[in-house]
C-alpha positions in Angstrom: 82.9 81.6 90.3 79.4 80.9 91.2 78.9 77.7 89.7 82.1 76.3 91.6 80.5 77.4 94.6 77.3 75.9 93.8 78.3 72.6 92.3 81.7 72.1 94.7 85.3 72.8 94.0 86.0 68.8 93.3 86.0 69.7 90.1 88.2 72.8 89.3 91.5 73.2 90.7 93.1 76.6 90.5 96.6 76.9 90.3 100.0 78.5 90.7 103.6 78.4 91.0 104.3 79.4 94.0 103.0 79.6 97.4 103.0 83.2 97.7 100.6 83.6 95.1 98.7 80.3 96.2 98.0 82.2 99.5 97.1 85.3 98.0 94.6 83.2 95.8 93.2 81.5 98.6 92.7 84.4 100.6 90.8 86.3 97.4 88.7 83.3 96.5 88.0 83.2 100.5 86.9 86.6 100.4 84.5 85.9 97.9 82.8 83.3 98.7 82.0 85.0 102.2 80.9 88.3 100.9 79.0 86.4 98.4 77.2 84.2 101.3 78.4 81.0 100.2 80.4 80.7 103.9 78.4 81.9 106.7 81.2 84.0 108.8 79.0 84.1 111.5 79.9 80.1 111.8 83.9 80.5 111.2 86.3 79.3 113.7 89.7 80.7 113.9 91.8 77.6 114.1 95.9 77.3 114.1 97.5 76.3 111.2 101.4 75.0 110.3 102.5 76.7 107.2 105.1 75.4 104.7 108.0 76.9 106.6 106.5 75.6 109.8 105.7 79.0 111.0 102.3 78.9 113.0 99.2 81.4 112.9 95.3 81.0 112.5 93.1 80.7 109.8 89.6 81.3 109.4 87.1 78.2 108.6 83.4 77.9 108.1 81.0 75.0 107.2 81.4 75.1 103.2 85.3 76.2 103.0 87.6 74.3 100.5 90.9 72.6 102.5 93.9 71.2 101.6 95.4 68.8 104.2 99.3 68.3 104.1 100.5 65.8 106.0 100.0 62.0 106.3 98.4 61.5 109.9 95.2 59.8 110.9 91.5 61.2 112.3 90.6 61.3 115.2 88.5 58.1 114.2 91.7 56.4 113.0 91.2 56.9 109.6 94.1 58.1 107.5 94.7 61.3 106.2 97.3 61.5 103.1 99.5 64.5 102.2 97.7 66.6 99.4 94.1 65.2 100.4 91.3 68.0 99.7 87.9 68.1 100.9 84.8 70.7 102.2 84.6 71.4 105.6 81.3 70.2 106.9 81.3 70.8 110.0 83.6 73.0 112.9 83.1 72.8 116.7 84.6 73.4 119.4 84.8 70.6 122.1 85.6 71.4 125.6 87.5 68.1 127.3 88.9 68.2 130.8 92.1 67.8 131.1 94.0 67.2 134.8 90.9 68.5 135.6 90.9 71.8 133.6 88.5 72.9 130.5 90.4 72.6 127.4 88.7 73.5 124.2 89.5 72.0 120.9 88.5 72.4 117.5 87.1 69.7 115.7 86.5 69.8 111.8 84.6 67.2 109.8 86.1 67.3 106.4 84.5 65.2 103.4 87.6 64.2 101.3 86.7 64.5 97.8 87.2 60.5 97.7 84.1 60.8 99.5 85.7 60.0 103.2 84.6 62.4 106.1 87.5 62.5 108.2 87.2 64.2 111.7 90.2 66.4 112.5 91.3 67.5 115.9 93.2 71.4 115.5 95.5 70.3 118.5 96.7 66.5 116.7 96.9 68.7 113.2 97.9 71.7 112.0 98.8 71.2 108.7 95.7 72.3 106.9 95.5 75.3 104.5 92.4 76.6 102.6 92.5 74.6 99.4 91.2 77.0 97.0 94.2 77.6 95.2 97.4 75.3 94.9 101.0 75.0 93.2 100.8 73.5 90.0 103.4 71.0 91.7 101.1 70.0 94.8 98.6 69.1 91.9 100.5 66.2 89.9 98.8 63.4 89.9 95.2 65.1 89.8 92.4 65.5 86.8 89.7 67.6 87.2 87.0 68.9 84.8 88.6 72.4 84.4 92.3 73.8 85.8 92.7 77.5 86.1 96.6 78.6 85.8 98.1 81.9 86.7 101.9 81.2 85.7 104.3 83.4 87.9 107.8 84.6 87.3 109.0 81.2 87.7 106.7 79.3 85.1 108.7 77.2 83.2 106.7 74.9 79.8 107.1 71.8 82.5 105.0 73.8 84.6 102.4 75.0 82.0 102.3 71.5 81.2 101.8 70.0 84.8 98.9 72.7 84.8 97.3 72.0 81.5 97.0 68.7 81.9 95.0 68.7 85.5 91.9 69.8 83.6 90.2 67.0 81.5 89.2 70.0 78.9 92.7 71.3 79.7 93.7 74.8 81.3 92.6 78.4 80.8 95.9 79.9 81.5 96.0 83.9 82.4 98.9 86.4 81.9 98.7 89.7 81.8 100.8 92.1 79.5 103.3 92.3 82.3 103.9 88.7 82.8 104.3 87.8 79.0 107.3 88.8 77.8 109.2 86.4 80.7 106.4 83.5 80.2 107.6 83.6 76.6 111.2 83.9 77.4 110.9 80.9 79.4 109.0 78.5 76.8 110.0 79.9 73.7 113.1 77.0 73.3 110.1 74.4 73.1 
């Protein structure tokens, strides 16, 4: 919503169970916040990313836009960079280095971790960066935020729910539609 935009997404975590919908999510919230003008597309960069499955392709990203980082690695500055980190993209540029004495360009990203660490991120040293909008309930154990958001899937199970619920210091606002209930129920209804 607008006051996540406004105030920062450290505090709200949106999630799912799987990363179907998590991408789907991403990609919505995404759209959103650029036809709402709180990313300027006129500053995205098209950079490569390494998803799950380790297939490759490019994702958009703009001063402003929410990432999840997924691998351990360090910055380009040496500093480390843990699996599940997530942070606002500050800055993107493209750096043009000469290499055996051709132009190569490469992306650059300064992220602010939301442990307040910028890191600086090379696109051709890592790849494993997704927006970070959305994310599974699973990717999220060990978090606390102010407020979760949690759209249960097909697979939600009450150990899930509860994961979910208990991300948000003033719990989770969990959304099913009429479709989704009858299984959701199925699922907890032993507990």
């Amino acid at each position: 919503d607008a006051q996540s935009a406004r105030n920062g997404w450290q505090d709200v975590l949106i999630l799912a169970d799987t990363n179907a919908q998590v991408a789907i999510l991403n990609d919505k919230f995404r759209e959103k916040m650029l036809a709402n003008g709180f990313l300027d597309a006129a500053k995205q960069i098209e950079i490569e990313s390494v998803d799950l499955q380790g297939y490759s392709h490019t994702i958009g990203v703009a001063p402003g836009d929410r990432v999840l980082l997924r691998k351990n690695a360090s910055d380009a500055e040496k500093l480390p960079i843990s699996n599940g980190d997530l942070g606002t993209v500050l800055l993107v540029r493209e750096n043009i280095q000469s290499i055996d004495g051709e132009d190569v360009i490469d992306i650059e990203l300064v992220v602010r971790r939301d442990d307040g660490e910028t890191v600086h991120i090379r696109n051709s040293e890592y790849q494993a960066i997704q927006h970070g909008y959305a994310m599974t309930s699973t990717k999220s154990q060990g978090m606390t935020v102010g407020q979760a958001y949690y759209l249960p899937g097909s697979t939600a199970t009450l150990q899930s729910l509860y994961v979910s619920y208990t991300r948000g210091v003033h719990g989770a606002k969990v959304y099913l539609n009429e479709s989704q209930w009858p299984d959701f129920y199925k699922s907890v209804e032993k507990y």
